[in-house]
N, CA, C and O atoms as a GROMACS GRO file, in nm:
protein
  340
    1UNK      N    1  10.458   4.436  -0.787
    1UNK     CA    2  10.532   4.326  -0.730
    1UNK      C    3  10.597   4.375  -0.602
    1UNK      O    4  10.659   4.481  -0.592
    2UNK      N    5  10.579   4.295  -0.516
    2UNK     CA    6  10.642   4.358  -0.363
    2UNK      C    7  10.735   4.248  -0.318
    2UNK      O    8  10.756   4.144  -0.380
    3UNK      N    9  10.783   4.279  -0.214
    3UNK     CA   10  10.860   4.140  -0.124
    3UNK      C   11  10.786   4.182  -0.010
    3UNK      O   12  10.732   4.286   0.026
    4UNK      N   13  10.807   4.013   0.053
    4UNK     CA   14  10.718   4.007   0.191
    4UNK      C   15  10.791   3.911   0.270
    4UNK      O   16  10.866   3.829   0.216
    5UNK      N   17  10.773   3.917   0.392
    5UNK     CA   18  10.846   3.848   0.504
    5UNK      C   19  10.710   3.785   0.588
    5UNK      O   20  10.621   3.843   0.651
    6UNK      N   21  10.737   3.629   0.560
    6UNK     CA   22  10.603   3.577   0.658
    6UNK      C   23  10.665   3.576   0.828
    6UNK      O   24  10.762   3.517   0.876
    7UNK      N   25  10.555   3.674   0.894
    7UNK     CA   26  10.586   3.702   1.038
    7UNK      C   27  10.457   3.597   1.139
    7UNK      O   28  10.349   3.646   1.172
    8UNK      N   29  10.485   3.489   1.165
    8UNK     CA   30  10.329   3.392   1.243
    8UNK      C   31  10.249   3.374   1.092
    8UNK      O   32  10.289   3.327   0.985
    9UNK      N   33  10.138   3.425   1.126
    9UNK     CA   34  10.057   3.384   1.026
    9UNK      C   35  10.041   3.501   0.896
    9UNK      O   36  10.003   3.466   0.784
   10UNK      N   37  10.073   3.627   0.926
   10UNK     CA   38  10.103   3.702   0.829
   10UNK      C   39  10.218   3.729   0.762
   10UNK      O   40  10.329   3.682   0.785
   11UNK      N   41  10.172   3.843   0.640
   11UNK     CA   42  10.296   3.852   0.559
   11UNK      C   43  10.309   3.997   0.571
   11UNK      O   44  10.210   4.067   0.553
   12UNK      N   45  10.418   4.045   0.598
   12UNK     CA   46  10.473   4.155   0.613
   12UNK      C   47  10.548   4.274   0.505
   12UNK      O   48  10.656   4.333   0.515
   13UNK      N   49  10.484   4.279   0.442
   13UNK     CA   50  10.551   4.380   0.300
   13UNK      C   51  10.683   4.460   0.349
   13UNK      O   52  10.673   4.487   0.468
   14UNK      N   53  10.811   4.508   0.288
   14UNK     CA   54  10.911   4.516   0.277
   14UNK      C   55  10.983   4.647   0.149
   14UNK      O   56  10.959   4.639   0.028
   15UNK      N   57  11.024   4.700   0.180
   15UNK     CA   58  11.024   4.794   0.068
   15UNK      C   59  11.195   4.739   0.032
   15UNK      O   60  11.270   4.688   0.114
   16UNK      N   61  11.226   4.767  -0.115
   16UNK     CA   62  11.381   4.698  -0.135
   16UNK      C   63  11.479   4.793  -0.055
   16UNK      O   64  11.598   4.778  -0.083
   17UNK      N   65  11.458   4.858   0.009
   17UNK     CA   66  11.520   4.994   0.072
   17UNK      C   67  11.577   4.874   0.221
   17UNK      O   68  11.691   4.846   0.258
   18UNK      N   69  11.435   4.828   0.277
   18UNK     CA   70  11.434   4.777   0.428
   18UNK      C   71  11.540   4.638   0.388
   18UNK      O   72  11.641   4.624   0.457
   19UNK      N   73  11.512   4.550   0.288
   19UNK     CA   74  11.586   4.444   0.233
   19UNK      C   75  11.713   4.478   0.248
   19UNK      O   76  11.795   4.442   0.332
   20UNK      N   77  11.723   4.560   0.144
   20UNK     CA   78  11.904   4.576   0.162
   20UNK      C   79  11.971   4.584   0.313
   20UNK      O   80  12.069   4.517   0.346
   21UNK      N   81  11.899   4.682   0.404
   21UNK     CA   82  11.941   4.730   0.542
   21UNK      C   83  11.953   4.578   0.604
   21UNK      O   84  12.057   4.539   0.658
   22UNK      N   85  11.817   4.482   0.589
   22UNK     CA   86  11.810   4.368   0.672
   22UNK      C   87  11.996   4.288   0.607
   22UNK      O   88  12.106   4.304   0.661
   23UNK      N   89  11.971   4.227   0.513
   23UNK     CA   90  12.078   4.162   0.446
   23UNK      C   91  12.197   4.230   0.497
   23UNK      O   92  12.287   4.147   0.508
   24UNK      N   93  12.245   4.380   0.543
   24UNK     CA   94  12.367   4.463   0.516
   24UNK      C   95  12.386   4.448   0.733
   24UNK      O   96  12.480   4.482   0.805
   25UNK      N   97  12.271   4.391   0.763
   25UNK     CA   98  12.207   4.410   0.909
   25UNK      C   99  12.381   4.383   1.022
   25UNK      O  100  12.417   4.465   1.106
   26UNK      N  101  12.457   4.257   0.990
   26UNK     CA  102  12.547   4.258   1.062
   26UNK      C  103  12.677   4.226   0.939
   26UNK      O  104  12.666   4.210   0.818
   27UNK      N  105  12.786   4.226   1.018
   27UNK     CA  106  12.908   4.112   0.920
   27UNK      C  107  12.898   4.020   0.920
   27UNK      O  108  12.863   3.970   1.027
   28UNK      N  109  12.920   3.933   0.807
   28UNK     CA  110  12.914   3.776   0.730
   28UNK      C  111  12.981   3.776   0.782
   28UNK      O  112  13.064   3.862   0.813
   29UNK      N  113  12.953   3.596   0.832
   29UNK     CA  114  13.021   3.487   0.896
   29UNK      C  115  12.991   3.467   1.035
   29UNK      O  116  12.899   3.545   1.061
   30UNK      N  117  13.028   3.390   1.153
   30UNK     CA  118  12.988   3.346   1.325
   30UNK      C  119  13.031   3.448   1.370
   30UNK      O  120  13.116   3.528   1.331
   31UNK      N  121  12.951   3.441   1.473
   31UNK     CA  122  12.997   3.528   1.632
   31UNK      C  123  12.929   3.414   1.733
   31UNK      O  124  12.813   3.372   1.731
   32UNK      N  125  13.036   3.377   1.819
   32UNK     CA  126  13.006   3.294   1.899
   32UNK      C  127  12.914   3.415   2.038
   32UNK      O  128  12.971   3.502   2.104
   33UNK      N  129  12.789   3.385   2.042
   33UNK     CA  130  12.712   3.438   2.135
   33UNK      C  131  12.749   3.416   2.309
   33UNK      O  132  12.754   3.500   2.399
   34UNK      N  133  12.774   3.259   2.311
   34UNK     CA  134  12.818   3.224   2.456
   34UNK      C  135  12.782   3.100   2.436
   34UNK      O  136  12.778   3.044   2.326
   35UNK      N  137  12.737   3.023   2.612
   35UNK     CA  138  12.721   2.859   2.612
   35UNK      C  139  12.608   2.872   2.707
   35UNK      O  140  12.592   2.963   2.788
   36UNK      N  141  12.525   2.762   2.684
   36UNK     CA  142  12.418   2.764   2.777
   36UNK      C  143  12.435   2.589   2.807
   36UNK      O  144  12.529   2.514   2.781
   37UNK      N  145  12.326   2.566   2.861
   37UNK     CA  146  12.301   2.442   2.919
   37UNK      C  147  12.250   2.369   2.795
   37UNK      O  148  12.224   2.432   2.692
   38UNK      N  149  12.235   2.226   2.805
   38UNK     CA  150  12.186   2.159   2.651
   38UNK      C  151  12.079   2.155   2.684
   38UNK      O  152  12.002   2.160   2.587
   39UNK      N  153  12.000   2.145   2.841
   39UNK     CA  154  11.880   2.153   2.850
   39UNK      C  155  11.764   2.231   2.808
   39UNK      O  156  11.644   2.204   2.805
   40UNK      N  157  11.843   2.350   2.770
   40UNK     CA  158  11.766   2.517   2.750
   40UNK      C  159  11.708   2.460   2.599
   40UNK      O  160  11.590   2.486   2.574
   41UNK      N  161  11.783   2.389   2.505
   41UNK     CA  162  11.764   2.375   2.360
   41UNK      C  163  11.629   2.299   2.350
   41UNK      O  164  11.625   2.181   2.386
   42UNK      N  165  11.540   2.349   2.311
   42UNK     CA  166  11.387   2.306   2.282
   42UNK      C  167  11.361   2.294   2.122
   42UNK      O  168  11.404   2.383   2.048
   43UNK      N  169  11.291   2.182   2.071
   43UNK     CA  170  11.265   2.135   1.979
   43UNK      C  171  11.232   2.244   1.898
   43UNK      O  172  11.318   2.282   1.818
   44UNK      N  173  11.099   2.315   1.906
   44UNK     CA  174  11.098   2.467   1.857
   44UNK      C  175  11.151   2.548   1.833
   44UNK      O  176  11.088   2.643   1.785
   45UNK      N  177  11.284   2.558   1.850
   45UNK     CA  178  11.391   2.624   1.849
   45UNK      C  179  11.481   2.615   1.725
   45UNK      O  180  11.551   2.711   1.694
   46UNK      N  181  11.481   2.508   1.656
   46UNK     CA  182  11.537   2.473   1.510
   46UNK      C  183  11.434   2.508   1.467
   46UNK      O  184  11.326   2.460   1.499
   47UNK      N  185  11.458   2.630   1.358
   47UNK     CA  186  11.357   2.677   1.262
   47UNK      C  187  11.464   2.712   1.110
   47UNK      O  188  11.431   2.806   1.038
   48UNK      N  189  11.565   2.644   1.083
   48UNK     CA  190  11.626   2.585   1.002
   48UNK      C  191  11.713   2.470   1.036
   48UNK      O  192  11.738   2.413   1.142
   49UNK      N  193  11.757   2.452   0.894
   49UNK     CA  194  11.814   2.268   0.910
   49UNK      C  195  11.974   2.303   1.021
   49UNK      O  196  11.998   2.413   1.073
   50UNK      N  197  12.048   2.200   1.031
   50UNK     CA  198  12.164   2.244   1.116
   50UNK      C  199  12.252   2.252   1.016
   50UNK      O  200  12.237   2.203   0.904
   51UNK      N  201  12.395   2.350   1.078
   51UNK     CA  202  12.464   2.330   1.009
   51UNK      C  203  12.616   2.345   1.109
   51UNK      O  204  12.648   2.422   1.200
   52UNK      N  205  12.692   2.222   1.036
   52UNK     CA  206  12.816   2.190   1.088
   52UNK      C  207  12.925   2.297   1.047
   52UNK      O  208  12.918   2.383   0.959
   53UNK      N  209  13.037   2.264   1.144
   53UNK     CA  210  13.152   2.366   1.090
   53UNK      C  211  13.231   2.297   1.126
   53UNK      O  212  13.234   2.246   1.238
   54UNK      N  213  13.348   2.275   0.995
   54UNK     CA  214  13.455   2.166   1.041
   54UNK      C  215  13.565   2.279   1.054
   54UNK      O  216  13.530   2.391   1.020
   55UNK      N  217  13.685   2.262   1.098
   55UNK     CA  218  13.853   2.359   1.146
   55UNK      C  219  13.900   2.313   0.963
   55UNK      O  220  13.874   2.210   0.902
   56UNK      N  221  13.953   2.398   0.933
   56UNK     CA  222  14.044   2.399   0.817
   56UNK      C  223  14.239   2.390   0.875
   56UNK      O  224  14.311   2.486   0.902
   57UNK      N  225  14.263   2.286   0.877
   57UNK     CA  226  14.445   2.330   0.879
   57UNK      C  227  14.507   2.375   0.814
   57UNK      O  228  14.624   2.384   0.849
   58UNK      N  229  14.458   2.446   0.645
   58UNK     CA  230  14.507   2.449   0.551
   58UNK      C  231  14.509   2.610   0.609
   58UNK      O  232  14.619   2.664   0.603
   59UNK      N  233  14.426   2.673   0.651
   59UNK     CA  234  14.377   2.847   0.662
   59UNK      C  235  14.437   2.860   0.801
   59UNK      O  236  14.534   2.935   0.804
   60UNK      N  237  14.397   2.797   0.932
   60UNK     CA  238  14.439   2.795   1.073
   60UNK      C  239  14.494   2.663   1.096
   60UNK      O  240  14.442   2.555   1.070
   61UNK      N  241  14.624   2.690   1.154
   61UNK     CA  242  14.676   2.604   1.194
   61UNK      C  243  14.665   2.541   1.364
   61UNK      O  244  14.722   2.609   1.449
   62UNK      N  245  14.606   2.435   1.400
   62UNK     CA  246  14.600   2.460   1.521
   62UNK      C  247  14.454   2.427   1.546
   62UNK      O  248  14.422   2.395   1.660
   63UNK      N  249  14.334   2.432   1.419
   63UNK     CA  250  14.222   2.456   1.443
   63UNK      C  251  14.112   2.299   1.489
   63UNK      O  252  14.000   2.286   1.537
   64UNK      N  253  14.227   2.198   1.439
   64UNK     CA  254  14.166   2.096   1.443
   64UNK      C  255  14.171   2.063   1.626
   64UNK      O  256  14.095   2.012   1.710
   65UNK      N  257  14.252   2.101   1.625
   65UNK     CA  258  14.292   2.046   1.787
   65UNK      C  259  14.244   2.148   1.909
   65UNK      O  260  14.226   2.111   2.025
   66UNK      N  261  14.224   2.317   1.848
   66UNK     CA  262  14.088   2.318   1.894
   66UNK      C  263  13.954   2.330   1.939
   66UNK      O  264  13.897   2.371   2.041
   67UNK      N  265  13.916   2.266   1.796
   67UNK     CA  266  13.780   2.208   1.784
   67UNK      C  267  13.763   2.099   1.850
   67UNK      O  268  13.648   2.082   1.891
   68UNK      N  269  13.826   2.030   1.870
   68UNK     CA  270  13.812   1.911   1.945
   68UNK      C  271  13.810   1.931   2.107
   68UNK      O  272  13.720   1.892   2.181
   69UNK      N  273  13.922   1.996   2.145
   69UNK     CA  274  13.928   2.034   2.279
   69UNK      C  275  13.780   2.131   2.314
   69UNK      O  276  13.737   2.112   2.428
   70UNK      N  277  13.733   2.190   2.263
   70UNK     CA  278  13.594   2.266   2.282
   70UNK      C  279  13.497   2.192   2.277
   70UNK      O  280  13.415   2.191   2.369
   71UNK      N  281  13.481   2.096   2.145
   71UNK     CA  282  13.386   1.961   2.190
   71UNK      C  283  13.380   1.894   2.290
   71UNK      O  284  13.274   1.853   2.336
   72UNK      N  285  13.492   1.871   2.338
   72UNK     CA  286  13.463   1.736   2.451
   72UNK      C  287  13.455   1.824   2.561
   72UNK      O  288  13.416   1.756   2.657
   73UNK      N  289  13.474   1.953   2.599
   73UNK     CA  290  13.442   2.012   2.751
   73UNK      C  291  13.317   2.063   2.703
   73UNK      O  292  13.264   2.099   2.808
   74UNK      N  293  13.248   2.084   2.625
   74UNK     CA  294  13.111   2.089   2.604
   74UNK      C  295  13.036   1.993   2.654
   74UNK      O  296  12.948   2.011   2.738
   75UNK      N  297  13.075   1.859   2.589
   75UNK     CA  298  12.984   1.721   2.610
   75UNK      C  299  13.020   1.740   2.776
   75UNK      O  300  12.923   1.752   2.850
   76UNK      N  301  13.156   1.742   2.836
   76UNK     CA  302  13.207   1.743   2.952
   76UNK      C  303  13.064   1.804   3.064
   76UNK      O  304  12.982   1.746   3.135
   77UNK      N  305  13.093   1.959   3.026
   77UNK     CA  306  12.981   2.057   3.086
   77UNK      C  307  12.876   2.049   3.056
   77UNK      O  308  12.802   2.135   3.103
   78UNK      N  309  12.803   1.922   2.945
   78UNK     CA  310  12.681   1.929   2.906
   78UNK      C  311  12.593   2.064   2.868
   78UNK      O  312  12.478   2.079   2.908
   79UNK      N  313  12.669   2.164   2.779
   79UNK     CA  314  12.658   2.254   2.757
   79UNK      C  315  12.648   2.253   2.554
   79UNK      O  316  12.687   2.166   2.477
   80UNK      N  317  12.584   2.375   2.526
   80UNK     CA  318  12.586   2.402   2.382
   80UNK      C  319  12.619   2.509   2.372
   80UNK      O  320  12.604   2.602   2.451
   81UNK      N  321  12.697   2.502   2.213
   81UNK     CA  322  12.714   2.715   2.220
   81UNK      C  323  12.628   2.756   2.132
   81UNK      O  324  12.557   2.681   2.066
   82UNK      N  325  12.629   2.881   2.124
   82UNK     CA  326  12.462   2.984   2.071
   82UNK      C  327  12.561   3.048   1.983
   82UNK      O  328  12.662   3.103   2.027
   83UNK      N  329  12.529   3.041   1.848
   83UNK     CA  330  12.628   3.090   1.740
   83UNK      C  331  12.561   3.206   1.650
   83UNK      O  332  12.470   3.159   1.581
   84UNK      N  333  12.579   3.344   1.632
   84UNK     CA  334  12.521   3.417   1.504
   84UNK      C  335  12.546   3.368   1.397
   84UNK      O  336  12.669   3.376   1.385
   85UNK      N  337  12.480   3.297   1.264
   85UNK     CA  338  12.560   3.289   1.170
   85UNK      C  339  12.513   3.420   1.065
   85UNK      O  340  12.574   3.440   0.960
   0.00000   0.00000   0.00000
């Protein structure tokens, strides 16, 4: 029994050694990468589903207001941000 990673059209065998390293690869949770243009974002480019992130006030205080202020100078600059998750 092996593990495999489909790479294009092949499958790439994996030893549980390389697994762990991949999984252990950075720290859990975002790193905001930067902002690009919304134009750059190409359909091909979602190769999973999306996922939202709402501000908690309960953990950060402050967070709702802003998330909001970063949204609208986004839409503003017609810009997206590039997130590690």
């Amino acid at each position: 029994m092996g593990t495999f990673y489909p790479v294009g059209k092949e499958k790439v065998e994996l030893t549980q050694e390389e697994m762990r390293q991949i999984k252990k690869f950075d720290k859990v949770g975002m790193t905001l990468m930067g902002f690009k243009p919304r134009s750059y974002l190409k359909t091909y480019h979602n190769v999973k589903h999306s996922m939202f992130v709402f501000p908690d006030e309960k953990k950060v205080i402050g967070s709702s207001q802003c998330a909001d202020a970063l949204i609208k100078e986004m839409i503003r600059k017609d810009k997206i941000s590039i997130v590690r998750v």
